[in-house]
C-alpha positions in Angstrom: 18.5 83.2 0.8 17.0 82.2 4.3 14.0 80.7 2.6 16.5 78.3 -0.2 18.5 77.5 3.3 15.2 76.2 5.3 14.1 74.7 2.0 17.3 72.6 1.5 16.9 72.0 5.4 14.0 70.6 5.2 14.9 67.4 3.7 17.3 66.8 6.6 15.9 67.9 9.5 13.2 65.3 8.4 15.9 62.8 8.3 17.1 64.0 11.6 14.0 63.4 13.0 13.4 59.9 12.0 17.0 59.1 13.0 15.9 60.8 16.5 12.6 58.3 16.4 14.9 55.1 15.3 17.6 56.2 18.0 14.6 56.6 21.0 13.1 53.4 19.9 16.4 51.7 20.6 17.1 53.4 23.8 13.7 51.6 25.1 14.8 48.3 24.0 17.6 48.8 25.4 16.3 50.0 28.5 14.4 47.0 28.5 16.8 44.2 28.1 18.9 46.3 30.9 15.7 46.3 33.7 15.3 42.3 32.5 18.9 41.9 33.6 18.6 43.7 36.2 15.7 41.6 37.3 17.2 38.1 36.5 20.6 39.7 38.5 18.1 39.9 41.5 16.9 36.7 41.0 20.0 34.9 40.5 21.1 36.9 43.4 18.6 35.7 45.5 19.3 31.7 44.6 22.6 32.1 45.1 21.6 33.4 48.6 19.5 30.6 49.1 21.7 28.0 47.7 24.4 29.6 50.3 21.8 29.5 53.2 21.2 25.5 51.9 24.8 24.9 51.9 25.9 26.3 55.2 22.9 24.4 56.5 24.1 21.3 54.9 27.7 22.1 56.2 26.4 22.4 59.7 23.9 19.0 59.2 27.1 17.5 58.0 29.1 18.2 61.4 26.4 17.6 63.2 26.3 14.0 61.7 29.9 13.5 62.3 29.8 14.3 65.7 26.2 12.6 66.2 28.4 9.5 64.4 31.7 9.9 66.8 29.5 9.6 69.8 27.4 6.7 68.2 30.8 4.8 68.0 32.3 5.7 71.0 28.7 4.2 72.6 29.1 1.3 70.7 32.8 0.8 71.9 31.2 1.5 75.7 27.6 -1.1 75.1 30.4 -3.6 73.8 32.4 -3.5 76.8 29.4 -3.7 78.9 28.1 -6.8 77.0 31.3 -8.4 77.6 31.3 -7.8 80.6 27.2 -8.8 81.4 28.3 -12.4 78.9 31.3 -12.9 81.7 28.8 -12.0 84.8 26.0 -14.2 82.6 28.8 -17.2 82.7 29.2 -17.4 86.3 25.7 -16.2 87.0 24.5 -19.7 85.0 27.5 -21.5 86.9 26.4 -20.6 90.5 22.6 -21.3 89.8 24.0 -24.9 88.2 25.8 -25.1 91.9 22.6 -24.3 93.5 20.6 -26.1 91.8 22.8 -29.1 92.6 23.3 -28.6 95.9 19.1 -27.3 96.4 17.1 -30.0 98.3 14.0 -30.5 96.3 11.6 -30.4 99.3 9.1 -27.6 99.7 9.2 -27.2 103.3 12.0 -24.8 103.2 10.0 -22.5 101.0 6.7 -23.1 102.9 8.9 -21.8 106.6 10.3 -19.1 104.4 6.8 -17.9 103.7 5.4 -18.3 107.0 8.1 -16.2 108.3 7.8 -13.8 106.1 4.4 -13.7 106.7 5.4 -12.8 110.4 8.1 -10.5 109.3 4.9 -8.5 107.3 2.2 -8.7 110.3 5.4 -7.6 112.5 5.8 -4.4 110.6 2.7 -3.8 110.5 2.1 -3.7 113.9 5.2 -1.5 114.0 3.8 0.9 111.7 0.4 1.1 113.6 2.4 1.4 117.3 4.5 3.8 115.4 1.8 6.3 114.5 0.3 5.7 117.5 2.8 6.6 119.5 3.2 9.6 116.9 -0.6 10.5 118.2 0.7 10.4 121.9 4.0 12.5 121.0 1.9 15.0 119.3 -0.8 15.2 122.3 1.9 15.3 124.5 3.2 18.2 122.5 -0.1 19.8 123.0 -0.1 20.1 125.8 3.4 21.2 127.4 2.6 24.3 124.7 -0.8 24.9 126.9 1.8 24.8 129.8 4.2 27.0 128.5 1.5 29.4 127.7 0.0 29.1 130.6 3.9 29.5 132.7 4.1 32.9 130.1 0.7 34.1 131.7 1.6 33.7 135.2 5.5 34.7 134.6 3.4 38.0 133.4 1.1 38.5 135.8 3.9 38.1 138.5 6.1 40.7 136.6 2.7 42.9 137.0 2.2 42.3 140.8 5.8 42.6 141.6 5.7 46.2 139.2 3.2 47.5 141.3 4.4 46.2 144.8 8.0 48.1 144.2 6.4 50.7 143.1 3.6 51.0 146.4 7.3 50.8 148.4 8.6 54.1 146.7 5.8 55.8 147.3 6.0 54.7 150.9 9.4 55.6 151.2 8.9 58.5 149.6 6.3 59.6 151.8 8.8 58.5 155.4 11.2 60.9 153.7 8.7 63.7 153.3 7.5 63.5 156.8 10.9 63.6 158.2 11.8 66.1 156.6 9.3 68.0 156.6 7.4 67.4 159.8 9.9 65.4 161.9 7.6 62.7 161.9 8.2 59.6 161.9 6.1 57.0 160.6 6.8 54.0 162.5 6.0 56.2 165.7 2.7 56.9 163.6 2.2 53.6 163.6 2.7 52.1 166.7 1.0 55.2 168.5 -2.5 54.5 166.0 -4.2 53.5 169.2 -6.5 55.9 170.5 -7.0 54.2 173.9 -6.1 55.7 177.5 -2.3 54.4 178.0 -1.5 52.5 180.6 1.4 53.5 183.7 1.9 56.3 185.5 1.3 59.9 185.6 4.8 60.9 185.0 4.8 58.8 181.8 1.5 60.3 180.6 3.4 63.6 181.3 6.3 62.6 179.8 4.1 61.5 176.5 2.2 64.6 176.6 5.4 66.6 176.5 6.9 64.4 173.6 3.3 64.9 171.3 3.7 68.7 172.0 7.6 69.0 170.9 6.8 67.2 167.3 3.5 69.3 167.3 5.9 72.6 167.7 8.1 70.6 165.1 5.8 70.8 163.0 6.0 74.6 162.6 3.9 76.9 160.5 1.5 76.0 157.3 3.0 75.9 154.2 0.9 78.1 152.2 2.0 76.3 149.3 1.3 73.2 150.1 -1.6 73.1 148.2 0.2 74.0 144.8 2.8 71.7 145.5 0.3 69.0 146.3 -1.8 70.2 142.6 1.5 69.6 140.6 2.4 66.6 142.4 -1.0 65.4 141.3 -0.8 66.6 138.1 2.2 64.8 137.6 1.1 61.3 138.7 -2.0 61.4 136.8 0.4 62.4 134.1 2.4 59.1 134.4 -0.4 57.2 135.2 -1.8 58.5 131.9 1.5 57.4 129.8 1.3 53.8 132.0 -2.2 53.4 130.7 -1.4 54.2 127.4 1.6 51.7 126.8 -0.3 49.0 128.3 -3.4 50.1 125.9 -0.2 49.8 123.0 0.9 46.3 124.5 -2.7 45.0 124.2 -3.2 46.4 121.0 0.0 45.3 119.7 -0.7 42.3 121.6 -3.5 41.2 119.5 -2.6 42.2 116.0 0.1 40.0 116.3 -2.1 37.1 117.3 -4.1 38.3 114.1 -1.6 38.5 111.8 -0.5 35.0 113.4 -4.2 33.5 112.6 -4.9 35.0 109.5 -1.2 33.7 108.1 -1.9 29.9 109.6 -5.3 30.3 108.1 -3.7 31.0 104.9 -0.6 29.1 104.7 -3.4 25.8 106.1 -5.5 26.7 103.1 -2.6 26.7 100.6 -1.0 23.7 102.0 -4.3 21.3 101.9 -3.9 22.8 98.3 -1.0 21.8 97.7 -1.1 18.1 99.3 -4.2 17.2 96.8 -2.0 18.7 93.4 0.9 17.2 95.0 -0.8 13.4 95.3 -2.2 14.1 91.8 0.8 15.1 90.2 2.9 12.3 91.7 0.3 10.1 90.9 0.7 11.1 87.5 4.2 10.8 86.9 4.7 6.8 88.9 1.5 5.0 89.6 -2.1 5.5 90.7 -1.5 2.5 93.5 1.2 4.8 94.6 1.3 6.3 97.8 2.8 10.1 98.8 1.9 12.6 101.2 3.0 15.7 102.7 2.5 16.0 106.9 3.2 18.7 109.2 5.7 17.2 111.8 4.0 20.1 114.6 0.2 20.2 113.2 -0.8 22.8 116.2 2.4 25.3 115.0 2.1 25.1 111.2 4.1 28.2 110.9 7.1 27.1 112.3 6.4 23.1 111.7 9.0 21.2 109.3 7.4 19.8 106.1 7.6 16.1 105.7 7.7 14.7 102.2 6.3 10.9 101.9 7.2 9.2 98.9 6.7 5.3 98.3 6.8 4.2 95.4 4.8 0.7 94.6 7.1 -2.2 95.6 9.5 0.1 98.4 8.9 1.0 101.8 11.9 3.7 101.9 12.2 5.3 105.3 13.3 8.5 103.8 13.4 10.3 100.6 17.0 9.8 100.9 16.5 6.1 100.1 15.0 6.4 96.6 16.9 6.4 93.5 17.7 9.8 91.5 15.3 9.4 89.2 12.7 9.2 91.8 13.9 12.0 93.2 13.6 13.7 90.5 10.4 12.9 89.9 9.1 13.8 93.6 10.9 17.1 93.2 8.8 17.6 90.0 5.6 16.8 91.5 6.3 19.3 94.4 7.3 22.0 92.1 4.1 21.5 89.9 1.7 21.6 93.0 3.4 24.8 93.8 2.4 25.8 90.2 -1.3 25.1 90.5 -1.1 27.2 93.6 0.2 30.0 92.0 0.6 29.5 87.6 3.3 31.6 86.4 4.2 33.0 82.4 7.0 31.0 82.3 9.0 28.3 83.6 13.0 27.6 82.9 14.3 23.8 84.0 18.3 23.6 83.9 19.4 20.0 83.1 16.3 19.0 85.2 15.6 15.8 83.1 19.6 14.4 83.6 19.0 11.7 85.8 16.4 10.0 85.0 15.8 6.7 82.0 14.0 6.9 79.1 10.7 5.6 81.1 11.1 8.7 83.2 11.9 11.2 80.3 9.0 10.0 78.6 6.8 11.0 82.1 8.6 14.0 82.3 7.9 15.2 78.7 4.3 14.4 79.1 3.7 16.2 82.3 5.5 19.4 80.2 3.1 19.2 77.6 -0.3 18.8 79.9 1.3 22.2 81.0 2.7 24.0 77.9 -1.5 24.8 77.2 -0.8 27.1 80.4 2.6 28.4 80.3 5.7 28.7 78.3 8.5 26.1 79.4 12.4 26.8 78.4 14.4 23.5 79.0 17.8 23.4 79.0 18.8 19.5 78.2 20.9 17.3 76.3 18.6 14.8 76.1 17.2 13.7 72.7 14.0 12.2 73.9 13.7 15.5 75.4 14.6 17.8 72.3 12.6 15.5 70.2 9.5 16.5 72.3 9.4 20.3 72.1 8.4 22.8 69.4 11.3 24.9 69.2 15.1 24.2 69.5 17.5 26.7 70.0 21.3 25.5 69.5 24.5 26.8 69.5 26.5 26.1 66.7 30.5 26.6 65.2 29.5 27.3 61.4 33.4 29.0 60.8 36.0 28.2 63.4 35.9 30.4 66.4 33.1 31.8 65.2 30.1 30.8 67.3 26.2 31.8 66.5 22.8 30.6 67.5 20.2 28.0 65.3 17.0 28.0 66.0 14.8 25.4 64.1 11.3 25.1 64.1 10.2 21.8 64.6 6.3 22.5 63.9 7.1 23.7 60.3 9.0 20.2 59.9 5.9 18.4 61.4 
């Protein structure tokens, strides 16, 4: 019966198994089509990414233009102000050279005296300038010397401290000795003194007897040996050469001190002369670079013999000025001296990095384009951060970092790569 059951079976388990094979082979197409839409999912997943990235950065290209725009209009509204106000300025500028030109004698002798005074006027100043340095010459001589004198007053002020130490201190000990011997002996020392003379008195015999008499009372004054006079006399001894020891010392310490302070004072001028001359030649070449090479700047020591202490002056002059001061140039030019400075400092000593906060503000677009140059020569050496608002400025680096309002309250940092662009 088993057998006629797995003969009849037969037929379908065959069946079976081809519907098994025909259900398998679908399940792998569909398989298939499912990791296909999986992968175009991804892939439209990732446009859609990249289509929102595009969009946002469109959205925020957009605001930027507006604003860009806004401030574009709102300079237009302020450069036609000013025009009307240079055409009114033009107007009566043309107006008063019309008056002067009507009223101008048209003989050159004027203009000839004009020149030949300012000729004078030029020959005056410089003769100025050359009594002025001279006299700059004296002063500093002059200079020299009181500092010899005051060294020399510091020496003698010592010296007198010295004698007057030890003459106070030879009056103790002789005070201290009267005491002792009146004390002790009942001698005292002016009597010593006056009675040093060894030589037959003269007077009477009753005064010799009386002197003899007198001698013998302080000689039974006296009174017996001390035995321990000697011990006393040891530890007395022991005791001065003890202090004499500790003077010698401290004045072994003063000199020492003494003179490692005048080393540390030579080796630190030696050193802060070597880095200054150092910094004078960047500085001339830097500023050079930035204005004109028929420009003239300088940095001076205002007390050349005390470097340490001396005050810096900064000479600036620009082709065309004579300023007296630094104070006198414009902002831009102060600017750009501050630069130079700062970058002669930085051939002293490079560093990694530099960061320059609204450095480039008040200077032109002349000046920005020096500025940026300068930063570029340097960028082979070190990384520069710049924070500005300047376009010239932005336009010239390779990296911009920006803080932008993509959702409203919602604040979050751009950086753009301007290289890639390039």
């Amino acid at each position: 019966s088993i057998s006629n059951e797995l003969l009849a079976s037969e037929p379908l388990l065959a069946e079976l198994k081809i519907k098994r094979q025909i259900k398998l082979e679908q399940v792998q197409k569909d398989q298939q089509s499912y990791n296909e839409l999986a992968d175009s999912l991804n892939s439209k997943s990732a446009s859609y990414n990249q289509e929102n990235i595009r969009f946002h950065q469109q959205q925020n290209k957009v605001s930027g233009i507006d604003k860009d725009l806004e401030y574009r209009e709102s300079q237009q509204q302020n450069l036609e102000s000013r025009i009307g106000l240079n055409q009114i300025e033009l107007e009566k500028t043309q107006a008063g050279i019309k008056e002067t030109l009507q009223n101008a004698d048209h003989s050159d002798d004027d203009l000839i005296a004009m020149y030949v005074q300012k000729e004078k006027f030029e020959t005056a100043v410089n003769d100025a300038e050359q009594t002025y340095y001279a006299s700059k010459v004296h002063i500093t001589d002059k200079e020299e010397a009181i500092s010899n004198l005051r060294r020399d007053k510091e020496q003698a002020e010592l010296t007198f401290n010295e004698i007057k130490d030890q003459k106070n201190a030879i009056k103790l000990d002789l005070n201290a000795l009267k005491e002792r011997l009146s004390v002790e002996f009942a001698v005292d020392i002016s009597s010593l003194l006056d009675e040093d003379d060894h030589s037959l008195p003269e007077g009477n015999e009753q005064e010799i007897r009386d002197k003899t008499e007198r001698i013998k009372r302080q000689m039974d004054e006296f009174g017996a040996i001390n035995p321990m006079a000697m011990e006393a006399y040891q530890e007395m001894n022991e005791r001065y050469s003890f202090i004499q020891s500790q003077k010698k010392d401290l004045a072994e310490a003063k000199s020492s001190l003494l003179q490692t302070i005048k080393e540390i004072d030579d080796t630190a001028k030696e050193k802060f002369m070597a880095a200054f001359i150092e910094v004078r030649t960047h500085f001339i070449k830097v500023f050079r670079s930035l204005f004109n090479e028929e420009d003239s700047c300088d940095l001076l020591l205002v007390d050349p013999n005390n470097p340490l202490e001396s005050d810096i002056d900064i000479i600036a002059r620009p082709k065309g000025k004579r300023p007296l001061s630094i104070n006198q140039l414009s902002g831009g030019e102060k600017t750009l001296t501050a630069t130079a400075i700062l970058f002669s400092l930085y051939l002293l000593k490079p560093a990694p990095f530099c960061i320059f906060d609204e450095v480039d503000a008040p200077l032109d677009d002349t000046n920005i384009d020096k500025f940026n140059n300068i930063i570029r020569t340097f960028s082979d050496q070190s990384q520069f951060i710049i924070v500005s608002h300047n376009k010239r400025t932005i336009a010239s680096t390779d990296i911009i970092y920006g803080v932008t309002m993509a959702e409203q309250g919602v604040s979050r940092v751009v950086a753009v790569d301007i290289r890639e662009v390039a």
